[in-house]
N, C-alpha and C positions, 0 to 999 in steps of 0.2 A: 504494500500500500504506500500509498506517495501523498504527503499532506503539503499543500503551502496555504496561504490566506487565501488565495483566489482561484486555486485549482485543485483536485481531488480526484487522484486515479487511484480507484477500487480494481482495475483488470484482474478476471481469473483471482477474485478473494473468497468465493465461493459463498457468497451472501445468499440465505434465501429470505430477508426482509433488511429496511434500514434502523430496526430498531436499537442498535447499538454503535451506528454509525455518526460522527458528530459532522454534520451539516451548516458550518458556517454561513450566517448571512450574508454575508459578503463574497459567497461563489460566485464564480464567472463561467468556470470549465467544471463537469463534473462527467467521468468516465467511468462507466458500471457494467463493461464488454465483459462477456463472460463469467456470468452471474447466476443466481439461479430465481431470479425477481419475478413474483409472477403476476405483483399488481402494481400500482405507482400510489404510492404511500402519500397522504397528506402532509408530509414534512418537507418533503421532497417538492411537489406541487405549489406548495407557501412560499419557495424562495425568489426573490425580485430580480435579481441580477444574473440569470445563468444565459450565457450567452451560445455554450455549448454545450448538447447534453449527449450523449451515448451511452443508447440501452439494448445495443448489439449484442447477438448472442444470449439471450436470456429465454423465458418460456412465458411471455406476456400471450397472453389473447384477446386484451384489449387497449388502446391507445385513447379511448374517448375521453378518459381524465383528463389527460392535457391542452382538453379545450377548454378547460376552469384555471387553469394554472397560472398563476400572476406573475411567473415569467416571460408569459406568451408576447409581449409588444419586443420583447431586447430580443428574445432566441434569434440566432442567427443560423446555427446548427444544427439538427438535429438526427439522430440516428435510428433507426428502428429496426436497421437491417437483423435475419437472420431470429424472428422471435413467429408465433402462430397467431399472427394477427389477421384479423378477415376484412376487416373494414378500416378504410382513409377515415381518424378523427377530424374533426369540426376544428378548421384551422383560421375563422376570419379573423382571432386576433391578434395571428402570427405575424405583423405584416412588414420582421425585419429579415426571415429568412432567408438566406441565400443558399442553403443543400439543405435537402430535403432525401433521404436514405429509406428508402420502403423494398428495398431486396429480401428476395427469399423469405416471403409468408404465405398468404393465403387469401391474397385482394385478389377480388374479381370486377372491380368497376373502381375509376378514376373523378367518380361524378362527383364526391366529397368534397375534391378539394378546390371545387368551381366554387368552394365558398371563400376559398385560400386568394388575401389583399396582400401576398408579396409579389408586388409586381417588380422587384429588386431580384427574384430569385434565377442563379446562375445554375446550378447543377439538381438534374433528380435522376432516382435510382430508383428503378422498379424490376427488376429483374426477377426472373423467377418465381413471377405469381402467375395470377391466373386470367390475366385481361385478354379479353377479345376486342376490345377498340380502345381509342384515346381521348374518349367523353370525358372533361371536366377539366382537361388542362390548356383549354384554347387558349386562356387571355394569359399564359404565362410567355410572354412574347420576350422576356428579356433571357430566355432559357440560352447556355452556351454549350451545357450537356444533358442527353437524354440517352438512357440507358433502361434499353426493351428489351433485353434478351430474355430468353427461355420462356414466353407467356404464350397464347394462343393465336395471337394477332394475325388477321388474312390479308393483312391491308395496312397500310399508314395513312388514313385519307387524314386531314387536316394537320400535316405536316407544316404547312404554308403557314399557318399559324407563329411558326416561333426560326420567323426570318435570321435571327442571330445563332441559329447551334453553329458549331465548330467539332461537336462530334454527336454522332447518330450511333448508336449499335442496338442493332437488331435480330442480330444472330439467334440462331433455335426456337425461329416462330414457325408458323405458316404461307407463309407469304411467295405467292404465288407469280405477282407481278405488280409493280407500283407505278403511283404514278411521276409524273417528270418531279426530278428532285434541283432541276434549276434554280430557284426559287430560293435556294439555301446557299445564296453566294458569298454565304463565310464558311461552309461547312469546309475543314479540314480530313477529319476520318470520315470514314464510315462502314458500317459492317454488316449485311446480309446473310453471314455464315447460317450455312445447316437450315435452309429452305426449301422451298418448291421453284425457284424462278428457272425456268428452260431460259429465257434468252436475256440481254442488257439492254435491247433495242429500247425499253420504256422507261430506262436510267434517267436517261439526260442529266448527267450530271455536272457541276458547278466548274469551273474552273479552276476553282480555289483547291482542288481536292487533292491531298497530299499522299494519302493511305486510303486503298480500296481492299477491302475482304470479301471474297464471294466462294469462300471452298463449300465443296460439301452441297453443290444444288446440280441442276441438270442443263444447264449451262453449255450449248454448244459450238456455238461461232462469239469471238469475240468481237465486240463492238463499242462504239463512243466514245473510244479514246483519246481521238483524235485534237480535241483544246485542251488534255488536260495536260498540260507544259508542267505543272510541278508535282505530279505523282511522282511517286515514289517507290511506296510496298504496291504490289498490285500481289494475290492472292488468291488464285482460282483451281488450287487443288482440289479431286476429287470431282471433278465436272465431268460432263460428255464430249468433250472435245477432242473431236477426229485430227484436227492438226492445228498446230501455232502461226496461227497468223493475226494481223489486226495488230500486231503490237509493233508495225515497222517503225512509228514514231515513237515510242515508248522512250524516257530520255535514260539513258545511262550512267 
């Protein structure tokens, strides 16, 4: 355990409650990864100032406490990755977060956090649940990363929505074919791994695009490649591709 006045790393101390835990008012950072927490204590909830919290790794199955929580206007952090949560809490009076960590639980709808006023927010983590579409994050327009792997998703329709990513991953959905991803003309990565797309013809992709990933789909003739001047990683293991071509401009 690691104590200062304004930070408090619990990691791996094998807590199953905070009742013996002294909880300074004056936190800022407070880390409880690997824990064994399986509700958010009112002690916890009362403090004014935590700006960063992580509750990664624990066995929550609910998050909706911390829509009471009188840290909620400062949070700027939050974690939740990795616990059996089923449902986005009630986030309108989060509204200074910038990451938002909702990996590997048990959401199936996005619609929650259409209630969520960080319109400041840089980075979200959803991986490994269970979404079939991206209802409820449209007006997060200041988003720089979005992080879909492993969910059910056939589609990314209202991608257009959040003009500023800089990296998209997608990997381990459904997704059969998209639509033009122009539109994302800061997008730097992006990763389709472990889909259904047979062809790139409906890429269109950005200029900007530094790292493409596409192994692991059915992928037979390459194409689109042709503006993008600063790739880099291109990555199409695992395809149908009867021969190498389409990458005579690829830059070296």
């Amino acid at each position: 355990m690691d104590y200062s006045e304004e930070e408090l790393d619990l990691t791996n101390a094998h807590l199953p409650t905070l009742d013996n835990v002294p909880l300074s008012t004056g936190l800022t950072s407070l880390d409880l990864t690997a824990n064994s927490l399986r509700e958010l204590e009112p002690r916890l909830l009362a403090l004014t100032g935590l700006r960063k919290l992580s509750l990664r790794q624990n066995v929550l199955t609910s998050a909706e406490p911390l829509s009471r929580c009188a840290f909620a206007p400062v949070l700027q952090e939050l974690i939740l990755q990795d616990n059996h949560i089923s449902q986005v809490p009630e986030m309108s009076a989060m509204t200074s977060l910038t990451r938002l960590e909702l990996s590997y639980n048990q959401i199936k709808s996005l619609s929650p956090l259409s209630s969520c006023r960080a319109l400041g927010m840089q980075e979200l983590y959803i991986s490994n649940n269970k979404l079939s579409t991206l209802e409820g994050c449209s007006h997060l327009a200041g988003l720089t990363l979005l992080e879909l792997g492993a969910n059910r998703l056939t589609h990314v329709s209202g991608i257009e929505s959040h003009p500023h990513l800089k990296e998209l991953w997608l990997g381990s959905n459904r997704i059969a074919q998209t639509q033009s991803l122009s539109c994302l003309t800061k997008l730097e990565r992006l990763s389709i791994q472990s889909n259904r797309l047979t062809s790139m013809a409906g890429l269109c992709l950005p200029a900007t695009l530094r790292e493409l990933y596409l192994s692991h789909n059915y992928i037979e003739t390459i194409q689109g490649l042709e503006c993008l001047h600063q790739l880099r990683v291109l990555d199409l293991a695992n395809n149908a591709l009867g021969k190498l071509s389409g990458v005579d401009d690829f830059p070296g």
